[in-house]
N, C-alpha and C positions, 0 to 999 in steps of 0.2 A: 424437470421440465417446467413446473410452476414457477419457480422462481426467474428462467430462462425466460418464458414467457411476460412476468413482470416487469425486467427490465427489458424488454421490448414494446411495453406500454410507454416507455420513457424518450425512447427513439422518435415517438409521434410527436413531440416536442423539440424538437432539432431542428427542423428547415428553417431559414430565415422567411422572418414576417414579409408578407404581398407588401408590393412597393405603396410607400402614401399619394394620396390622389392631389394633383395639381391644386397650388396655391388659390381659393376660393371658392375651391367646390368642396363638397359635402361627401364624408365619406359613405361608402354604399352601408345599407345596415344589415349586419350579417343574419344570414336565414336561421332561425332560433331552430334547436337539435329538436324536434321531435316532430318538425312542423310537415305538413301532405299527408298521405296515408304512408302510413307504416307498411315495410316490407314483411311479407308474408315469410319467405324465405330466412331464417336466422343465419346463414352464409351472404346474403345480399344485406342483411340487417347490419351484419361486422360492415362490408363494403360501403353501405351507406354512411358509417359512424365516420370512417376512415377517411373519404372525400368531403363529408364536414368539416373534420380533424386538419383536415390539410387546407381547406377554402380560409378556416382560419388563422392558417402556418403554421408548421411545426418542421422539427429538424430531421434531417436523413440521418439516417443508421448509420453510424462509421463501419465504412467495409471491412477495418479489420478486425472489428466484433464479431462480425459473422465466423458461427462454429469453421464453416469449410475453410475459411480462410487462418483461422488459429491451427486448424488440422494443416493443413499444406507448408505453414512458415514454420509449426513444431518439427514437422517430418523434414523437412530441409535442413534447419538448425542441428537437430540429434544427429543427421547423419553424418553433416559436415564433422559434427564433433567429435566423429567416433571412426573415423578415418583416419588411419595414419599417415604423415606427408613424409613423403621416405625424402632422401637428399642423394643425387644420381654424378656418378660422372660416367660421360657416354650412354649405357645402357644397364652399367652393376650399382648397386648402392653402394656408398661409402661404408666402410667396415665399423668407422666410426660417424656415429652421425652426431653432426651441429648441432647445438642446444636451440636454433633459432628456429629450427621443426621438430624436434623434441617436447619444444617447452616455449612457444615465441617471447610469452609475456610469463618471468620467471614469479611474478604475485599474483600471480593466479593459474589456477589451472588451465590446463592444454584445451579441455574441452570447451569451457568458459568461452578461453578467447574466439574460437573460432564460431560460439556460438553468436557472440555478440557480433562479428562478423558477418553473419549471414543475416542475421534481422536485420540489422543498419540496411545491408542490399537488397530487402524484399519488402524494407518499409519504406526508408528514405531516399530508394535508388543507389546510392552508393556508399562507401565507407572509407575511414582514413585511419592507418598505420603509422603511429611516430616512432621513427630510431630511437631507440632509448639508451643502448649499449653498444660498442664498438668493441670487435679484437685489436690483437697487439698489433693485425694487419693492417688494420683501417676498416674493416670487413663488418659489417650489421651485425651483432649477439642478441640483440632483444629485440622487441617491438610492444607498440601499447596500442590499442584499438581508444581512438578518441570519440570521443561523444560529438553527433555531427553537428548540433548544434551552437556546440562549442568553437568548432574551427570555420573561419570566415575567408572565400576565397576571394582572391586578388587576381583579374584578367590581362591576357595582356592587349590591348587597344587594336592592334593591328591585324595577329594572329587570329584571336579568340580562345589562344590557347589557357590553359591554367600557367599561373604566372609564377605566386607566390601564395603561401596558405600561413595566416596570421590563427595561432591557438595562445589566449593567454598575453597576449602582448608580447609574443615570440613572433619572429616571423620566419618561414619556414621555406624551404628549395624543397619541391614535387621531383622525385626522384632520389634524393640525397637524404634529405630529414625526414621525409614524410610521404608515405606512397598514398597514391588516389585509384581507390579501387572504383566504380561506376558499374552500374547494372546495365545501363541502355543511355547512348548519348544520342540524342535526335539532331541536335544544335548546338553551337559554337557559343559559349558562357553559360552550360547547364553541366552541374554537379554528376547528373544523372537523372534519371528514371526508373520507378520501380515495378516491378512485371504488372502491377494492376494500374496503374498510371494509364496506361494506353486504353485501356475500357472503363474509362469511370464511368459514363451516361449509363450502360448495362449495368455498372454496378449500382450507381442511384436507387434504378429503377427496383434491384432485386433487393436494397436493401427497404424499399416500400414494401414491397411484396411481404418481405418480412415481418416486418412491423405490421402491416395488414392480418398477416398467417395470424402472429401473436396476440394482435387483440380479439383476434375470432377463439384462437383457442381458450386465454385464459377467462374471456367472457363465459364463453361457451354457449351450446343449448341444450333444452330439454332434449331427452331419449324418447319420454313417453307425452301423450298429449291427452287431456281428456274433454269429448265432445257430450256434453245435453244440448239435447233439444228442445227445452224451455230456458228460460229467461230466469237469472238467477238472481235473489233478493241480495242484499249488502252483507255481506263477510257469509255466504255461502261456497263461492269460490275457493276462500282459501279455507277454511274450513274442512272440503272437501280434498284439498290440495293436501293439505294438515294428515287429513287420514290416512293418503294414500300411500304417503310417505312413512308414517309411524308404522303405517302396514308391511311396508316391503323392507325397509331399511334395517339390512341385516340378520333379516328374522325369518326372510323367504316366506311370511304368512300367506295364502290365496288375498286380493282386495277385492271388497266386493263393491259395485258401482251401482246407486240408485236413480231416481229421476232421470232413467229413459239413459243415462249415461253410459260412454263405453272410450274403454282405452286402445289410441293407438300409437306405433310406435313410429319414431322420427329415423329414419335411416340416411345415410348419404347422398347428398346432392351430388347433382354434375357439377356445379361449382364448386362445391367443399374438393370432389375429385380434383378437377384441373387444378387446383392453389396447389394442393401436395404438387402435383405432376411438375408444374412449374417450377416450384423449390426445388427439384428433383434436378431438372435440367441445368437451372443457373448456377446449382452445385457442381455439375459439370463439367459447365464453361469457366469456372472459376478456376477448378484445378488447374485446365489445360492452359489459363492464363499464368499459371506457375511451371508451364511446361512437367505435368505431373499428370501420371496417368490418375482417372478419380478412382480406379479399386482399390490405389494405394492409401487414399483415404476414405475409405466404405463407404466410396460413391459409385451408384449403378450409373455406366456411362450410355449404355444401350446399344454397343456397336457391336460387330460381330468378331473384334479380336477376342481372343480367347487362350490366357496359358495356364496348363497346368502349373506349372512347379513354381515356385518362387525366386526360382533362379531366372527362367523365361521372364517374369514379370519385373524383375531388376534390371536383369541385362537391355532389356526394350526400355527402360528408363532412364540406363545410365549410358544410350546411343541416342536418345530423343531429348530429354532433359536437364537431366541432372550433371553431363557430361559440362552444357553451360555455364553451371556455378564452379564447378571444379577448374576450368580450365583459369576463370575470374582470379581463384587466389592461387593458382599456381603461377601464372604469371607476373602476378607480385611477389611474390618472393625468389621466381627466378632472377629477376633486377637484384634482389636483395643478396642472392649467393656471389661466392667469387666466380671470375669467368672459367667457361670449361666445367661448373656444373649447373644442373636444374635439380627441380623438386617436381615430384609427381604422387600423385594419392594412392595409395595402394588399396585397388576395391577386390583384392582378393575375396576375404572375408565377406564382403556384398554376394560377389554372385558366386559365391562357395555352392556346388552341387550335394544334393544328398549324398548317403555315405552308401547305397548301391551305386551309382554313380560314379561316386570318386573309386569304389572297388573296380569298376570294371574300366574306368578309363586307367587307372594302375596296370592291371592284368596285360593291359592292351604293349602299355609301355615297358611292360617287363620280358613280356613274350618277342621268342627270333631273334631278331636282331636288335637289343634291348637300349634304349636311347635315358632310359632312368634306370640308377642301381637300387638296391633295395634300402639304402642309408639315406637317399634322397627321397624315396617314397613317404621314409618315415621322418625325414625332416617337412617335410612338404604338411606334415598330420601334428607335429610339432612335438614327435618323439625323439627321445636319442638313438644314436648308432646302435646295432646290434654290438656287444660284446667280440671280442676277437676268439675266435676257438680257441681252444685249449690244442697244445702242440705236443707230441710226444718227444719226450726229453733227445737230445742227440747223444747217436752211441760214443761208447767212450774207448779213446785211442787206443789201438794197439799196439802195445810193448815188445811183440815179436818182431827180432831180429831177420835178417837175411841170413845169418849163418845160425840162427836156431831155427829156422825150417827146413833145412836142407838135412838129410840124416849121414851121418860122416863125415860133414863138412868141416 
């Protein structure tokens, strides 16, 4: 937390410096830190520093420093990564599935690529897929997640549409050589937008708050405060301070206080309250700018939904949310299959029911009129088939005649 704290001491030096004052006037001279009466309050004292801090310029927080916002694009990234993209025709999966959802990008792993996937679309808006290998059919085998930086797009004048995409001094067909995934296109020659794009002023603002919260905490203040009622001679204060502290620190001794003195302690302000409550909500509003419910990132949201299970809490995520980014790269690599199939994420394993559950939604399908066999139940749990019973041997021929049963015949 202290060290979290310190480099949020560093964020107060981020904003661009107040603009320079018109050609022959004199710039204002800034109010020296300590100058009025001092606030009584050491939560108004942080606040005080902070509106200094800023009168002088300093830089805003990069929003995607902010914990909720590392919590929200990790949870998005791992799960993208950890999803299997099945390859379909009609409604069955292929028996053999294409290495280009297997494996998209064959130097690195599966989860990798689609990791770096999802960041490029929750930082820079959108992301870029280059052909890297073909079948014997003509048909996409690879892809490389490019660095966005890297690829410069070319518009077309009339349309607005994406034209052509130069990586490397290659120049590249959108659709053919290189797909254009986008998170949010507002206008006609934008790359894209990324889900916190649309509320930066909110995010500005909390990422102050933040910085604010952090120099209050790691400053900090005193717990206990100690009051005499005379007028103390030069180095009696800390002197006093000195003992009070050798007194308690550690050691739990009673302190004892003279000269009319007496200790009280310092407990929470309605300020110091509201700052948490604040943090509290903008962590909130952040999630739900990732279209993510905030429990999912051990954020109190304060509404009245409420699910038990962690199936309820996925399946509401993967109908509100998350369904979003999935549909993004599915529909880049449906362009990418041959026609007459798609690709589609199998969230089984997401909203997999506990195992009472799955026992009695089983039971249900096994009973009367039974729509699953018991070899599908146990594939379904990722068992093999039952064993075939053992068969009693078949009897063996009989050698009697028609004229040796008959007696005289």
């Amino acid at each position: 937390m202290v060290r979290a704290m310190a480099r949020s001491r560093r964020f107060l030096r981020s904003l661009p410096p107040p603009p320079a004052p018109p050609p022959g006037t004199n710039p204002p001279r800034p109010t020296p830190v300590g100058a009025g009466p001092a606030p009584s309050n050491p939560v108004e004292a942080a606040i005080a520093a902070v509106l200094a801090q800023r009168a002088r310029g300093y830089e805003v927080l990069d929003p995607y420093a902010l914990p909720v916002v590392v919590a929200c694009r990790g949870l998005l990234a791992d799960t993208l990564g950890q999803l299997p993209l099945v390859t379909l025709r009609g409604r069955r999966p292929l028996p053999r599935q294409p290495t280009l959802t297997l494996r998209p990008n064959p130097g690195e792993f599966r989860w990798l690529t689609f990791h770096r996937m999802t960041n490029n679309l929750t930082r820079r808006g959108y992301t870029f897929l280059r052909v890297t290998d073909w079948t014997a059919a003509g048909n996409p085998a690879a892809v490389r997640v490019l660095d966005p930086s890297s690829a410069s797009p070319v518009w077309d004048p009339v349309s607005g549409g994406l034209d052509t995409v130069w990586h490397n001094g290659e120049e590249l067909t959108p659709g053919l050589d290189v797909m254009w995934i986008p998170y949010r296109v507002e206008r006609a020659g934008s790359l894209g937008e990324a889900p916190l794009d649309a509320c930066a002023e909110p995010l500005r603002l909390f990422g102050e708050l933040f910085s604010m919260a952090g120099s209050f905490w790691e400053t900090g203040f005193p717990s206990l405060i100690v009051e005499v009622a005379q007028r103390l001679a030069p180095g009696q204060a800390q002197a006093i301070k000195s003992q009070l502290i050798e007194s308690l620190a550690g050691r739990h001794e009673p302190g004892v206080i003279d000269q009319d003195g007496k200790v009280s302690t310092i407990g929470s302000s309605a300020v110091e309250a509201q700052l948490v409550e604040s943090i509290a909500v903008a962590n909130a509003e952040i999630a739900r700018a990732f279209l993510m419910p905030p429990s999912l990132v051990n954020v109190a949201s304060g509404d009245s939904l409420t699910y038990s299970t962690v199936e309820g809490e996925m399946r509401r995520w993967l109908a509100t949310g998350l369904g979003a980014y999935l549909n993004r790269f599915e529909a880049a690599f449906d362009d990418l299959t041959p026609q007459g199939q798609r690709t589609r994420f199998d969230t089984t394993e997401l909203l997999r029911a506990d195992l009472a559950g799955r026992v009695e939604a089983y039971s249900t399908a096994l009973a009367g009129e039974a729509w699953l066999t018991v070899d599908e139940v146990r594939d379904l749990e990722g068992l093999d088939p039952l064993p075939e019973p053992d068969t009693p041997p078949a009897p063996e021929p009989s050698t009697t005649t028609l004229t040796d049963a008959v007696p005289g015949a």
